[in-house]
PALUM-344932 format. One line per 3 residues: number of its first residue (from 1); for each residue z, x negated, y of C-alpha. Coordinates in steps of 0.001 Angstrom, whole numbers, plus 500000, padded with zeros to 6 digits. Layout:
NUM	Z,X,Y ~ ...
***
This chain:
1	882251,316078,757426 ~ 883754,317359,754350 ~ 885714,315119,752199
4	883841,315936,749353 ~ 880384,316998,748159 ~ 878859,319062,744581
7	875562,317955,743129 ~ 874013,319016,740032 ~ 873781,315946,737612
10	871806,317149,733980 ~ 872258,320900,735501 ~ 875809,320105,735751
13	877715,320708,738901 ~ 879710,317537,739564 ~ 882178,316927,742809
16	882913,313526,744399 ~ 884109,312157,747497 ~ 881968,312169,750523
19	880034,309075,751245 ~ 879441,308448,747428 ~ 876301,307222,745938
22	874425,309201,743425 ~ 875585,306551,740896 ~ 879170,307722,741307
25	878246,311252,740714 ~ 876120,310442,737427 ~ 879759,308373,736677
28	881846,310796,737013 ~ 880122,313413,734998 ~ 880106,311710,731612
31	882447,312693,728717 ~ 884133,309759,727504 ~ 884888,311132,724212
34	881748,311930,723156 ~ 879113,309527,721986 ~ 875427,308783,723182
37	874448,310837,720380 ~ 876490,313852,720511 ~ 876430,313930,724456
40	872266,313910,724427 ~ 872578,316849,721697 ~ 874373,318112,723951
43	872667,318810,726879 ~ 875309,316343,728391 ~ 875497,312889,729630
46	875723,309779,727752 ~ 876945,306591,729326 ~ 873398,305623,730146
49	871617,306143,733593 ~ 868063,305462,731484 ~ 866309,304064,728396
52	865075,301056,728102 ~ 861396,300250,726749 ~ 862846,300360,723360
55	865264,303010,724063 ~ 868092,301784,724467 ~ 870838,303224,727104
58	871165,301444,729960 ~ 873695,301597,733235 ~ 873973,299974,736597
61	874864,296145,736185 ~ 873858,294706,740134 ~ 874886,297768,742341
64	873004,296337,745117 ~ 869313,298158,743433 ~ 868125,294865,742584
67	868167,295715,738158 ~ 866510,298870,738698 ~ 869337,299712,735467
70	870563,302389,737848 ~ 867049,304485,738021 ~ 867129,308312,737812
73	865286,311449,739069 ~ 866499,313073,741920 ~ 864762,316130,742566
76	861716,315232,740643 ~ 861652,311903,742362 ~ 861671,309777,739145
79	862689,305818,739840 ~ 865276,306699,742419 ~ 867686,304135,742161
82	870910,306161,742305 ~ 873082,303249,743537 ~ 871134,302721,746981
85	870671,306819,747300 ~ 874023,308638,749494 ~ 874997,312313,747408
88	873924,315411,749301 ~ 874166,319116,748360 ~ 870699,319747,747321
91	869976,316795,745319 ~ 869352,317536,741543 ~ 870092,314391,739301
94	868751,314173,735714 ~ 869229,311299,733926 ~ 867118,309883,731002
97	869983,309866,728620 ~ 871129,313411,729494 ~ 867715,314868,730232
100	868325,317532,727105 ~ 867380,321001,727946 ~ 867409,320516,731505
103	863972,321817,732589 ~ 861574,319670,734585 ~ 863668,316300,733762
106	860812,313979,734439 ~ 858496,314446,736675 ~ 857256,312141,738917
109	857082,314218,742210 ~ 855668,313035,744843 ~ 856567,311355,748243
112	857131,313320,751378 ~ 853604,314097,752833 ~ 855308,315011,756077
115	856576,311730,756755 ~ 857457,309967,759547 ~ 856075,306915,760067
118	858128,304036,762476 ~ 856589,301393,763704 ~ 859140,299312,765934
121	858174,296474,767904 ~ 860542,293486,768191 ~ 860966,290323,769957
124	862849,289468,767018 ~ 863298,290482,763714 ~ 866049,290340,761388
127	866190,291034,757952 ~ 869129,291487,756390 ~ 872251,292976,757996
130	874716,290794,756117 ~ 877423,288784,758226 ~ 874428,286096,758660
133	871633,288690,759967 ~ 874559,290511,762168 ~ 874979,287175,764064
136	871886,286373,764493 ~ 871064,289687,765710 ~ 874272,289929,768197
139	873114,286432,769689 ~ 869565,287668,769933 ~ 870272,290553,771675
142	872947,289052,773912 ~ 870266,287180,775518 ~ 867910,290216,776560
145	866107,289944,773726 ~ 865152,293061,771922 ~ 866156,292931,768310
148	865258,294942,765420 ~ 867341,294986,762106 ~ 866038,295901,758852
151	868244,296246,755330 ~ 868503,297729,752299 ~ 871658,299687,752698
154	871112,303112,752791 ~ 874122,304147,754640 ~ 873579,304867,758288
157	874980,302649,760689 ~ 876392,300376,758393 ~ 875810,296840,758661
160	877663,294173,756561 ~ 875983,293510,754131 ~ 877775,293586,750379
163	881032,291454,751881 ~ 881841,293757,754458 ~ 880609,296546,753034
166	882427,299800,754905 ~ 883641,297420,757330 ~ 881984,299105,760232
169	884730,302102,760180 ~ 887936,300221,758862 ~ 887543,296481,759043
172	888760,294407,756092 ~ 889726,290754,758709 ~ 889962,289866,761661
175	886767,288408,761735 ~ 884675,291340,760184 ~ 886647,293176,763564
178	885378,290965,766020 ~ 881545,290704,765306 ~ 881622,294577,764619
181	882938,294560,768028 ~ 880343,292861,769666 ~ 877915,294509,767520
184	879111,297818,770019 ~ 878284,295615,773089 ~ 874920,294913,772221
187	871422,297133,771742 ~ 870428,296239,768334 ~ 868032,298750,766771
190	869018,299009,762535 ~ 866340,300424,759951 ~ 868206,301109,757147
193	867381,302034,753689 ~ 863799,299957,754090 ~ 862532,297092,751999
196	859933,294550,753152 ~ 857253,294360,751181 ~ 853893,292805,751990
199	852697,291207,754927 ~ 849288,292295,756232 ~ 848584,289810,759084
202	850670,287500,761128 ~ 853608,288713,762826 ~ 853613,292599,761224
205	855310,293104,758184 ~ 855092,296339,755899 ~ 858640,297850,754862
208	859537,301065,752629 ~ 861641,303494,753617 ~ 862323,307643,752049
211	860251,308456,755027 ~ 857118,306457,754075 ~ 855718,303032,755138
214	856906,301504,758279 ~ 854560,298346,760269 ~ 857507,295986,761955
217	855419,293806,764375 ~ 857783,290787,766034 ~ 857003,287383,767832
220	860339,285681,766254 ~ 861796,286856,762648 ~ 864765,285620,761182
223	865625,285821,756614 ~ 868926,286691,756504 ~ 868256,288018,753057
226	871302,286995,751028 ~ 872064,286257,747656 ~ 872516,288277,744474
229	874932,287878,741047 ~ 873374,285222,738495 ~ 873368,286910,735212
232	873206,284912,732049 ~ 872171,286570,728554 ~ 874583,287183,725820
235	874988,289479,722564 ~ 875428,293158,724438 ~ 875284,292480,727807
238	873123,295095,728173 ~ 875999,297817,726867 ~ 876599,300456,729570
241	879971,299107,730518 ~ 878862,295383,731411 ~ 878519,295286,735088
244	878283,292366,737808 ~ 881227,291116,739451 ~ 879898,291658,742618
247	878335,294567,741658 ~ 881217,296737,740321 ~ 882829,296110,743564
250	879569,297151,745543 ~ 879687,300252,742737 ~ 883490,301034,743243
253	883261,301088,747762 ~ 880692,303640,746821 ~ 883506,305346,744816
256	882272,304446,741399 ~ 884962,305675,739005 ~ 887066,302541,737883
259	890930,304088,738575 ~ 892215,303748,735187 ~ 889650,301664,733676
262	890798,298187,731800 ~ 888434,295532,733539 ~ 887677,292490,732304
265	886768,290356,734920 ~ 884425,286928,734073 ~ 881484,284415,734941
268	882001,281715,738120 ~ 883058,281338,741501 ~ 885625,282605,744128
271	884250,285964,744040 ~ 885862,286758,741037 ~ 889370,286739,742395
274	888046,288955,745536 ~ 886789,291499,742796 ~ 889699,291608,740703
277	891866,292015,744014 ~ 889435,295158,744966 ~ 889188,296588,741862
280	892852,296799,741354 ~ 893635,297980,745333 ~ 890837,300863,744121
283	893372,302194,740681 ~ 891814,300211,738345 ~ 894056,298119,735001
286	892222,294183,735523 ~ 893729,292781,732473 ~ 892791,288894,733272
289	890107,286979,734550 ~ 887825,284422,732803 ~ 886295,281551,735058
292	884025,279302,733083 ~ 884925,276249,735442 ~ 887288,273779,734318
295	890764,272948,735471 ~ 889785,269638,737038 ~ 887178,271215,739291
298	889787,273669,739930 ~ 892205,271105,741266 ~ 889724,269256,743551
301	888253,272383,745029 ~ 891802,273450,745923 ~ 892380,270211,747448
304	888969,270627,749369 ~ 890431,274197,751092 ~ 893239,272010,752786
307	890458,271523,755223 ~ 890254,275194,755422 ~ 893168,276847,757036
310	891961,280322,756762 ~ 890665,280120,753339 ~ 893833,278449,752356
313	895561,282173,753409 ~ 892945,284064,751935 ~ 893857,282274,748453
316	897468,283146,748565 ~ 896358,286845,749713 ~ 894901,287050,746644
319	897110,285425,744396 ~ 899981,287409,745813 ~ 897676,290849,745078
322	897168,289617,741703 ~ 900530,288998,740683 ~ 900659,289821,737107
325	897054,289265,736182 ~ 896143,286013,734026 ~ 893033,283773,735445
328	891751,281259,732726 ~ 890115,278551,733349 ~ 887562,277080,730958
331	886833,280524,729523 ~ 884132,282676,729553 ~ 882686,286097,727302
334	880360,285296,724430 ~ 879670,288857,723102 ~ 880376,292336,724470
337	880848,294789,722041 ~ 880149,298712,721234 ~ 878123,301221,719644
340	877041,303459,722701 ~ 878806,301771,725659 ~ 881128,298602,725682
343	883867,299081,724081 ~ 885747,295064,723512 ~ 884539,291579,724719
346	884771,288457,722688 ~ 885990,285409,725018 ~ 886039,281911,723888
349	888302,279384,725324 ~ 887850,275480,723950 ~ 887199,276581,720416
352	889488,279673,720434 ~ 887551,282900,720724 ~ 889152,286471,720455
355	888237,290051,721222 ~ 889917,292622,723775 ~ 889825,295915,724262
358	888180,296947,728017 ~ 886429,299400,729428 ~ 884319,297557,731830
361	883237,293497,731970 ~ 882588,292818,735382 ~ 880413,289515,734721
364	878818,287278,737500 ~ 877810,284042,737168 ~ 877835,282731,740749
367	874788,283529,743023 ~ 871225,283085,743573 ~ 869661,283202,746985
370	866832,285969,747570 ~ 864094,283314,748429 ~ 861367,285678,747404
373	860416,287111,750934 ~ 860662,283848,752235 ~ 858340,282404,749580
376	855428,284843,749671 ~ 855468,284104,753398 ~ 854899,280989,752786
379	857967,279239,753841 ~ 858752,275865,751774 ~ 861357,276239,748811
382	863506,273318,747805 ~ 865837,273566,745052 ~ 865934,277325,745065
385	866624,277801,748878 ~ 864704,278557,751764 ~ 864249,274681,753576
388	865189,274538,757233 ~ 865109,272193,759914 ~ 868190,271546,762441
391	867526,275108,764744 ~ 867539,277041,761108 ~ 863745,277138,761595
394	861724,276990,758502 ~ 858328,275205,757608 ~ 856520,278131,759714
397	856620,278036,763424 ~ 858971,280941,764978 ~ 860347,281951,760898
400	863691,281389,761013 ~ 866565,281354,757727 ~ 870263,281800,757494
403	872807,282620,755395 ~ 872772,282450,751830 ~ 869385,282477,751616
406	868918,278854,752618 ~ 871579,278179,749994 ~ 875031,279185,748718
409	877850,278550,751183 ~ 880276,281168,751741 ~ 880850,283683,754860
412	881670,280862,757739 ~ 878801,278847,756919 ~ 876756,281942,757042
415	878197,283427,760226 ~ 877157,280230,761942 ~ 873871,279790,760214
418	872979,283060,761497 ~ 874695,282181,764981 ~ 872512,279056,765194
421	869163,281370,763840 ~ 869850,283812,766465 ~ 870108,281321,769591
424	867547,279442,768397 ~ 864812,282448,768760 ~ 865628,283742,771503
427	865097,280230,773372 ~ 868342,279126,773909 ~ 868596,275999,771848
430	871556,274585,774100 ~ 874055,277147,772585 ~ 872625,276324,769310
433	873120,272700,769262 ~ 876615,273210,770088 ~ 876998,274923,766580
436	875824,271912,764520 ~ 879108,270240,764263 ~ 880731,274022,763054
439	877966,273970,760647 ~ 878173,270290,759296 ~ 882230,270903,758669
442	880952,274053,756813 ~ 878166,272799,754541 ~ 880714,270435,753322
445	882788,273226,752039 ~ 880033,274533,750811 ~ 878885,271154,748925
448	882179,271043,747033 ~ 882318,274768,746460 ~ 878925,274668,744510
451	880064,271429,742409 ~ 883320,273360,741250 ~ 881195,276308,739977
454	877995,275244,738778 ~ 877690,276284,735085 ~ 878679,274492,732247
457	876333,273308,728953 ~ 877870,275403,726896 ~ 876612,278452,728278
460	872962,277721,727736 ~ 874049,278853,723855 ~ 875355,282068,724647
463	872136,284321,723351 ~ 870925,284476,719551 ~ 867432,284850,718807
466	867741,288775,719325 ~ 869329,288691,722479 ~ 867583,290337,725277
469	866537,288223,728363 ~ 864375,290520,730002 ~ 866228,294019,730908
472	862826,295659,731918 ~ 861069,294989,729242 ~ 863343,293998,726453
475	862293,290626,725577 ~ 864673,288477,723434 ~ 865721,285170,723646
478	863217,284152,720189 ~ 860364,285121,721914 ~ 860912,283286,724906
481	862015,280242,722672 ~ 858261,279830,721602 ~ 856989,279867,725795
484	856224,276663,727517 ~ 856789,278049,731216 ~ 857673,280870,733318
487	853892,282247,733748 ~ 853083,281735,730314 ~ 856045,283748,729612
490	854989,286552,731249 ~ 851625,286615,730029 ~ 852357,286611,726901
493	855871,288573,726830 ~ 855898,290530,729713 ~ 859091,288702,730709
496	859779,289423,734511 ~ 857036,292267,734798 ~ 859353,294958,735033
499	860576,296669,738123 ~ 863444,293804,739115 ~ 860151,291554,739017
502	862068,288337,737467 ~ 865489,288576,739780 ~ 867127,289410,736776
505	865834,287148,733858 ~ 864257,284763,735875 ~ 867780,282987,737473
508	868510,283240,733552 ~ 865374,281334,732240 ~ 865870,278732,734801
511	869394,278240,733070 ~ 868371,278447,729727 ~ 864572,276998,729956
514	864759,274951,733419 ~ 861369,277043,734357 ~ 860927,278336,737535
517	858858,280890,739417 ~ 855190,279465,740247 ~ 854063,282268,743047
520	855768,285154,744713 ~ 852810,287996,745650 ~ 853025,291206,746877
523	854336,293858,746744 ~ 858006,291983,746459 ~ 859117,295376,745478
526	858412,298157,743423 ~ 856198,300577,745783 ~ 854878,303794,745924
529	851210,303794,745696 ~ 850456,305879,749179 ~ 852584,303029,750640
532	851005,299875,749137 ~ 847221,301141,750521 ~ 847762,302683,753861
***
């Protein structure tokens, strides 16, 4: 394999590492010291991947292909979310932004008509190959039952999931190394690169993949689907340059460009420090972190991880990485600044706010389980997570949850979620009961850790009446000011129509407006239209 690989971006020949996404290419090729202006005249890139609806330059902000910020056209594929695509030779990558002289920019092209079309059959079915879907999966399969995998990640043969991400090939812990290691003993067939989206009848679901659409029939299926970033609304958030916590670092294993960059690292929860620790391991200059949670949370969740041994050691890890690098308490951004990309970000701490010079905001607001499979299933929702009984079972017979998904709880509560999920289908509900107690110490962690970051008041002022809310389809904060609920909102808006299909603004409306989202129908996902009516 070589260690690196040329593309054309905008008819520009551009070099990065091998195993990069097409994001990092489209990255690396713009000219910092030109503007959006002069870099479109140019026949050059501008920080922008595409323009909004009211064309405005937009860039990657969830790096997991959830925003849709990151969409380009990749040889006359338009929509091709570059952050979910792996660089090759022969790809041709034209951006909206740059899409100048470069000739044939925009068309829409057309799926493969070759296609193959796979159609596994399973006696279980995961979905999701995050730490939670891998053990469910692994204790599936260690029975004799034959397990099928299917996730987003468009990396062969790389299960993980966002937290351990790469881990496959150079573990990041101890424990990442030991389920990757059974993972080896056990025949687990992965579809990667394919996103659910409809179900036709009972027990078949309809996923997409490059190759086409794919039928995944099963008798037992397990969510593992995750969570994603919460992202709240404020004066130029949308400013290429203002990026998700979790999603820079997502961005940056995919060998995003951040060596040299000053980061500014803010929102809510322990992933922050785990970013900041990444970012600077990868080159980059994290100049502080801003955590909206107070000092007194602070203290009790700290005095919550003496239960925790290993988390304990994973704190001073971090704080020994981060030597140097100030974390704030009780502070959080209020406006990100910049003409054509972000150039400062205004923090406010008590009733002290100040600007600083950055080059990225990596912003995440703690995380919002990915309930929306689950809930045009069917399954029952209860206070934004999937509800399960004791066996991780949900309201339907033989659907099973873990992870995230059934609620925010960290990678041990997950790993035995999906331990518990994975027993529990393929009959063996001896081994699973003998998890509970695991899983009881776990969710208690998990109650305190969600106490210590939930969000604060304050925040619910942090957009003005021109804010933007919706990303898709630009609607500001005023306009949504004058909606009763989350349907009328979209009828009369457009709010949440756009490609993300509410993942984005909706977590932020429920903040701001306490509305929520009255019926998930398919297609879950964007989908081509020779896909949605075979």
């Amino acid at each position: 394999m070589p260690d690196s690989i040329t593309l054309k971006v905008n008819g520009e020949l551009v070099s990065v590492p091998a195993g990069s996404m097409v994001s990092t290419a489209v990255a690396a090729s713009f000219s910092p010291t030109k503007t959006h202006e002069e870099n479109t005249k140019d026949s050059q890139n501008s920080p922008g991947f595409r323009l909004s609806v009211t064309g405005q330059a937009r860039a990657p902000l969830c790096g997991m292909g959830i925003c849709f910020e990151c969409r380009v056209t990749i040889n006359g594929q338009a929509h091709s979310r570059s952050c979910q695509i792996p660089c090759q030779p022969d790809l041709n990558v034209v951006t909206e932004c740059g899409v100048g002289n470069v000739e044939g920019g925009m068309s829409f092209g057309q799926a493969n008509p070759q296609s193959a079309i796979r159609n596994p059959q399973s006696d279980v079915l995961v979905i999701g190959a995050g730490p939670a879907g891998m053990a469910a999966a692994i204790c599936a399969a260690e029975s004799g039952r034959q397990v099928t995998v299917i996730d987003d990640n468009p990396v062969p043969a790389s299960p993980g999931g966002q937290i351990w991400r790469g881990d496959q090939a150079k573990p990041s812990s101890p424990e990442s190394r030991e389920w990757f290691e059974r993972l080896k003993s056990v025949n687990v067939n992965f579809v990667h690169g394919a996103r659910i989206f409809a179900q036709p009848e009972a027990g078949c679901l309809l996923a997409e993949t490059a190759d086409g659409a794919c039928e995944l029939r099963f008798e037992k299926l397990i969510l593992a689907t995750g969570a994603r970033e919460r992202f709240l609304p404020f004066p130029g958030w949308t400013l290429p340059g203002v990026v998700g916590a979790g999603g820079l670092q997502a961005l940056a294993k995919s060998n995003y460009p951040v060596a040299g960059k000053r980061i500014v690292v803010a929102g809510s929860g322990p992933l922050l420090m785990a970013v900041a620790a990444y970012l600077q391991k990868s080159g980059a200059e994290v100049l502080l972190i801003a955590e909206q949670a107070g000092w007194n949370r602070l203290l009790r969740f700290g005095a919550a991880l003496l239960g925790q041994p290993s988390k304990i050691a994973q704190a001073i890890s971090l704080k020994k990485k981060l030597a140097g690098v100030s974390y704030w308490p009780d502070c959080w951004p209020v406006t990100a600044k910049g003409k054509d990309k972000l150039e400062a970000v205004t923090l406010r701490r008590g009733n002290k706010t100040w600007d600083i010079e950055c080059d990225l905001l990596a912003c995440g607001f703690y995380l919002v389980p990915n309930v929306e499979l689950a809930a045009m299933l069917g399954c029952t929702i209860e206070s934004g997570a999937v509800a399960v009984n004791d066996f991780q079972q949900t309201s339907l017979p033989g659907v099973y949850s873990a992870g995230e998904t059934t609620g925010v709880g960290g990678l041990e509560l997950s790993l035995v979620e999906g331990q518990i999920a994975g027993q529990a289908a393929a009959g063996r509900e001896d081994l699973a009961k003998a998890l509970f107690a695991e899983r009881a110490r776990q969710q208690r962690f998990a109650e305190v850790l969600n106490r210590t970051f939930a969000l604060r008041e304050e925040l619910r002022a942090l957009p003005t009446a021109e804010t933007l809310v919706c990303r898709c389809e630009d609607v500001s904060f005023e306009r949504l000011q004058n909606q009763a609920s989350w349907r009328e909102a979209k009828l009369q808006t457009r709010c949440g129509m756009g490609p993300c299909q509410g993942r984005i603004c909706g977590a932020a409306t429920e903040f701001l407006f306490g509305w929520g989202a009255e019926s998930v129908r398919p297609p879950i996902f964007p989908v081509r239209l020779e896909n949605l009516t075979r």
